[in-house]
N, C-alpha and C positions, 0 to 999 in steps of 0.2 A: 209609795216611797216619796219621799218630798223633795221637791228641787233645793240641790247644795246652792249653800252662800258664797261668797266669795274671800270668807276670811276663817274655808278651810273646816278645822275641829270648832271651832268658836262657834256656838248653835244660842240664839237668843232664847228664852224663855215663851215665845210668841207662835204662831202660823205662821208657814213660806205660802208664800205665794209672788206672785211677780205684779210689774206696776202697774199695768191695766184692771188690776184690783181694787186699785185704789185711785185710777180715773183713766180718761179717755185722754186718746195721743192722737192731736191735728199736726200734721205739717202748714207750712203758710205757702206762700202762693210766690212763683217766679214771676222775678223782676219786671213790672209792664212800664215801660217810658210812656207811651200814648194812649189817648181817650180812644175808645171804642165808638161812641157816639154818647151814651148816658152815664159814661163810668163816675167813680169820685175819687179827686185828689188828697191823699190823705196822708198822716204820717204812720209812720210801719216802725217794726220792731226787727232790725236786724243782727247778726252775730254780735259786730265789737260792740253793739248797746249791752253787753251780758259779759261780764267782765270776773275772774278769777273769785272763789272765796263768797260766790253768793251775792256779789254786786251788781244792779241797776246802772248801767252808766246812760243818762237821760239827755247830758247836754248838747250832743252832738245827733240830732234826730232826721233824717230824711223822709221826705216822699214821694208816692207814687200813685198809680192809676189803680182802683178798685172797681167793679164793680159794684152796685148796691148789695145784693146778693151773698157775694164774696164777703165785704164787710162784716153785714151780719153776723156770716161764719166764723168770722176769722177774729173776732172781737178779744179784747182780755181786758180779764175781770180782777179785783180783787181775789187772791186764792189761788189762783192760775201759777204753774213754776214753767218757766222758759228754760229751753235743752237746745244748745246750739247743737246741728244737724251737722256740720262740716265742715273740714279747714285744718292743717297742721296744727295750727296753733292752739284753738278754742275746741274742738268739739267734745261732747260730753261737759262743759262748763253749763251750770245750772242756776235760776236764779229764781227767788218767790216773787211775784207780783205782788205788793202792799198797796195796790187801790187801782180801783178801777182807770186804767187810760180810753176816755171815753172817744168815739172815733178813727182810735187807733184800729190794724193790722197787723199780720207781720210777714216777713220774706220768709221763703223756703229755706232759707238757712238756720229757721227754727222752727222745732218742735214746740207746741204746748200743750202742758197736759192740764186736763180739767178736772180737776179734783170731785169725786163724787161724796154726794151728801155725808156726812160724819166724818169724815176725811179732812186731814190739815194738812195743807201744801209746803208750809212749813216743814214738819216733818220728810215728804217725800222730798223737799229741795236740800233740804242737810245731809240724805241720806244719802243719796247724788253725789254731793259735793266727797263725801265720805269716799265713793266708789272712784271718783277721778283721782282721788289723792293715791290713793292706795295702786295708782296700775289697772285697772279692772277695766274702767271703760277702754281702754289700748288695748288690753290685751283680748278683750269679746269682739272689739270691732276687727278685729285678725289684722292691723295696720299693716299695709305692702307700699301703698303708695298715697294715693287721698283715701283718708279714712272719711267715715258717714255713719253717725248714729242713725238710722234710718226709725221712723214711724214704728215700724215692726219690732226691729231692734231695741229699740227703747221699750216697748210696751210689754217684752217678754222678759226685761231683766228680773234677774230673784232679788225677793226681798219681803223682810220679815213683818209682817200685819197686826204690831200691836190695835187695840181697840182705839176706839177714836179721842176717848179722855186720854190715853194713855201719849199718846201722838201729840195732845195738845200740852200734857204733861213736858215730854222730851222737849217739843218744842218752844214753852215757855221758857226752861231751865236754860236751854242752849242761845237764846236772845239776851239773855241777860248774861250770861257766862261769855259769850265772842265779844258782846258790846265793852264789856271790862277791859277786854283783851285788845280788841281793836280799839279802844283808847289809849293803851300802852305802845302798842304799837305806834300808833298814829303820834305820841310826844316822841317816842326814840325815834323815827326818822324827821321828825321837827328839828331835836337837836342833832341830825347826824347833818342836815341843811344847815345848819349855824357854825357846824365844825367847817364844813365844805367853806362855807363861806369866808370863815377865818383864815383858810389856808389859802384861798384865793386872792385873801387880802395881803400876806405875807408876801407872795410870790409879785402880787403888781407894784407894790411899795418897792420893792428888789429890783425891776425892771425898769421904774421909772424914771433913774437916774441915770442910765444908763448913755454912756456915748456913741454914737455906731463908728464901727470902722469903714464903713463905705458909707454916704449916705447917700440916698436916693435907690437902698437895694432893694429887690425885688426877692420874691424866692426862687422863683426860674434863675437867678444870679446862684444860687448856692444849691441846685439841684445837677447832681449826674446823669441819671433816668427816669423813667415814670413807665410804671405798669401797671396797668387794670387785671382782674380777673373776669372770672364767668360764673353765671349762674345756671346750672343743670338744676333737672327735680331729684333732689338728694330728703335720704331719711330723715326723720324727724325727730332724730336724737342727735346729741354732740361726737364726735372724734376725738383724738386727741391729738390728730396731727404727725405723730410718729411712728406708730405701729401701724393705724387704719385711715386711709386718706380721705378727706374732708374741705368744706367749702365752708369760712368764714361767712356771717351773718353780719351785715351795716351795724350791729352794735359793739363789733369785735375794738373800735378804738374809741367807743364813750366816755368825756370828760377825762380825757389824759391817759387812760391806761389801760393796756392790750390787754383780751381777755380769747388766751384761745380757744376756752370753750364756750363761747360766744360761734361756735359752727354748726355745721349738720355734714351727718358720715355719706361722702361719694358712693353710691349702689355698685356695687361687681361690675352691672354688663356694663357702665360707664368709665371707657378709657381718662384717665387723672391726665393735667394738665402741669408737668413739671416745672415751664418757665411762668405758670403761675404763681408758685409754692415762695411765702416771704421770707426774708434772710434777715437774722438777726442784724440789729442795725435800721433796718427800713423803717422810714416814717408814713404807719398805715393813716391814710385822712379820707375819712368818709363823706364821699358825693352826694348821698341821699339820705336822709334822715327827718326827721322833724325839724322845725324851726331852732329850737334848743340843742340840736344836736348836730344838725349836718355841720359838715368841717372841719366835726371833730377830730382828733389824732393824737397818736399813741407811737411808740419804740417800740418794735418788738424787740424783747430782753432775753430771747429762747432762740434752740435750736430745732423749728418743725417741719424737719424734711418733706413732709406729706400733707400738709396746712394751705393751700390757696386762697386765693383771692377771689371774692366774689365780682363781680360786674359794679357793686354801689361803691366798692374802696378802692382807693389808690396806692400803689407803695413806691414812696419816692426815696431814692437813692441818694444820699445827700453827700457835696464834696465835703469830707470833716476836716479840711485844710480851712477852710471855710467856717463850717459850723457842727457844731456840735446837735448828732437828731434828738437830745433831751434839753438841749435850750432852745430848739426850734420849736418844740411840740409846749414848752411853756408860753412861748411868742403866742402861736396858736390858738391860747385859751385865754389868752390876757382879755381884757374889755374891750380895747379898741380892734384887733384882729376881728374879737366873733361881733362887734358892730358893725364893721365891713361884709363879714360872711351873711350873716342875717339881712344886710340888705340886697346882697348879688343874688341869695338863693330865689330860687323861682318854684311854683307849681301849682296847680289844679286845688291839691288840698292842703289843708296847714297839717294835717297828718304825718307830708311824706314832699318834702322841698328837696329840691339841687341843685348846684354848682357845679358850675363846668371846668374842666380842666387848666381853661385859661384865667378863669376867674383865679381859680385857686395858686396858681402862680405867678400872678401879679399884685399877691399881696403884698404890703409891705414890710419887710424885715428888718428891725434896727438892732442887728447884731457886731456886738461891742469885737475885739481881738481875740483870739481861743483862749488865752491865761483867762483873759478877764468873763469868759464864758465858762470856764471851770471854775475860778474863783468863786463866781454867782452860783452855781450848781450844787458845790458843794457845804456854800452857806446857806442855801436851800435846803437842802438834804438834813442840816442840824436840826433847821427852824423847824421844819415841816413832820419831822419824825415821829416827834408825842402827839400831836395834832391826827395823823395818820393811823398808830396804836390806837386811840379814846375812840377813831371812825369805826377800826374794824373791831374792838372789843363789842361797842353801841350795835354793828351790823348783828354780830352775836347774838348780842339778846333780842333782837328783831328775830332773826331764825328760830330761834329757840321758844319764842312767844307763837310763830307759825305754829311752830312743828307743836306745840301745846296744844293750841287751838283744832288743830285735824285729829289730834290723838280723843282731845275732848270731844268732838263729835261723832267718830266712830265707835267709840263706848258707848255713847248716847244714843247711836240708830241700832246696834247692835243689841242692847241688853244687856252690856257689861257695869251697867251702871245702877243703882237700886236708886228711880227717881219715884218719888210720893206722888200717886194719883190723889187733888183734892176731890173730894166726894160732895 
């Protein structure tokens, strides 16, 4: 009886078999900071290098202490598909190796598999990719809490064994078929960056005329309160804040606008933290993010009784005798604000910068009277309207160009697809 697929009645025209069939599964090697006496320092191949969609991300490369030995082992070749091994975020992300990195290693937090003779890596990495889209690797690796594609794991998943023309076949077809696609791609978020930009230019043109009613104010001048939340190890799915209680993620207030499903759902045995939970009204401003992002902030425009605060965000209570939290959160984003912020944040990597609570409220605020801050708002709200439609119509066809692309490659590793072996 042959081992089921994962997509059910759907039976390829091919052999099942699983992925040690089709090559050998190495873990890489934990983290060593220090020489031994003869080791060598080299660069390694870690999780974030492996990035969604079958991407190489190369330019952010570290290293470490090998062994000679090690090395050896641990090498990759042209051919080779890297399998991050673990992490909420990444694991089961898969990618092909397109030339040898000579020198290189990689950490334990990846899998590689070596593709055995007549065998195209290409193919097992689309197929991969296939398997994450779909649910499959979550749902094999039984996710409780850190999930781990483990060595084993990996090397047993099912999967169908077209012949090796046939493999280079699919994989031909689907390289030229994503690269169309991720060139569409790749212009609609170019112009969805020209729109952004546009609307940004609207909103500073708007601000820059502006008179303050106090000047020399600070934002500590026009704040009530300030809350931090917490970060427990919560699931690796979203909540929705109302029915099932949940901890906001540092991206919940990127580039002006609250996203509450930007969370992960609070576990049972963990008692929720009420006087965390933000109140419509609060101006969420993110502590820690990337360079481009920390400081950023958002209104929450909801009611989410069961929605907390993580540890990276702040939720400031604004007096609106004072100010208004959606001219606040425009201030925010203007030029001169995030040149301030950009220069206060501090950290270790440009990955993951922050600012501290004092920083963030001794920014400068030049907020005009409240008419004259609804006035602005509201002429905002006109300007920026269509500008905002054309963003999330363009977001659209991005989605939809994804969700084309996974459809096309699961027809492709599956056998739903009639592709010409050339002979």
């Amino acid at each position: 009886m042959s081992t089921p697929l994962p997509w059910g009645d759907t039976q390829p025209p091919w052999a099942i078999g699983q992925v040690k069939h089709l090559g050998s599964v190495t873990l890489g090697k934990m983290l060593q900071t220090k020489d031994n006496g003869e080791d060598v320092f080299a660069l390694y191949m870690r999780a974030a290098n492996v990035q969604p969609d079958g991407v190489l991300a190369l330019d952010d490369v570290k290293e470490m202490w090998f062994s000679r030995s090690e090395l050896d082992d641990l090498t990759l070749r042209q051919g080779d598909v890297v399998v991050v091994e673990g992490g909420q975020g990444g694991f089961g992300r898969a990618a092909y190796v397109g030339e040898d990195l000579d020198g290189w290693g990689f950490q334990n937090s990846i899998n590689r598999i070596r593709s055995n003779a007549g065998s195209d890596g290409r193919f097992l990495a689309y197929y991969l990719i296939a398997l994450r889209a779909t649910g499959f690797i979550r749902r094999y690796c039984n996710v409780v809490s850190m999930p781990h594609l483990t060595a084993e794991k990996l090397a047993a998943i099912p999967l169908p064994l077209p012949s090796g023309p046939e493999q280079r076949a699919i994989a031909d077809y689907l390289d030229r078929e994503t690269t169309e696609i991720d060139g569409l791609i790749t212009a609609q978020e170019r112009f969805i960056g020209l729109l952004q930009e546009r609307r940004q230019a609207v909103v500073e043109h708007e601000l820059a005329g502006v008179v303050p009613a106090a000047p020399g104010t600070r934002l500590k001048h026009l704040v009530r309160s300030v809350r931090q939340g917490w970060s427990p190890q919560c699931l690796p799915w979203p909540g929705d804040g109302v029915q099932t209680w949940a901890v906001l993620k540092a991206g919940a207030a990127n580039r002006g606008i609250f996203r509450p499903e930007e969370s992960k759902v609070l576990p049972e045995d963990l008692e929720p933290r009420p006087s965390t939970v933000v109140r419509c009204g609060d101006l969420v401003v993110s502590r820690a993010n990337t360079r481009e992002l920390v400081g950023s902030a958002a209104v929450v425009s909801g009611d989410y009784p069961r929605l907390m605060l993580s540890d990276k965000l702040y939720a400031l209570a604004l007096d609106e005798s004072k100010a208004l939290p959606r001219y606040v959160a425009h201030l925010m984003a203007s030029h001169r604000i995030r040149d301030l912020i950009e220069m206060a944040a501090s950290g270790a990597s440009s990955s993951m910068l922050n600012i501290s609570r004092d920083q963030i409220m001794n920014l400068p605020m030049n907020v005009p009277e409240l008419g004259e801050q609804r006035r602005i708002l509201n002429h905002l709200d006109d300007e920026t309207a269509k500008i905002d439609v054309l963003i999330a119509k363009t977001q659209r066809h991005v989605e939809l160009a994804r969700e084309r692309r996974s459809a096309l490659i699961t027809a492709a590793v599956t056998g739903q697809m009639n592709i010409p072996v050339e002979v």
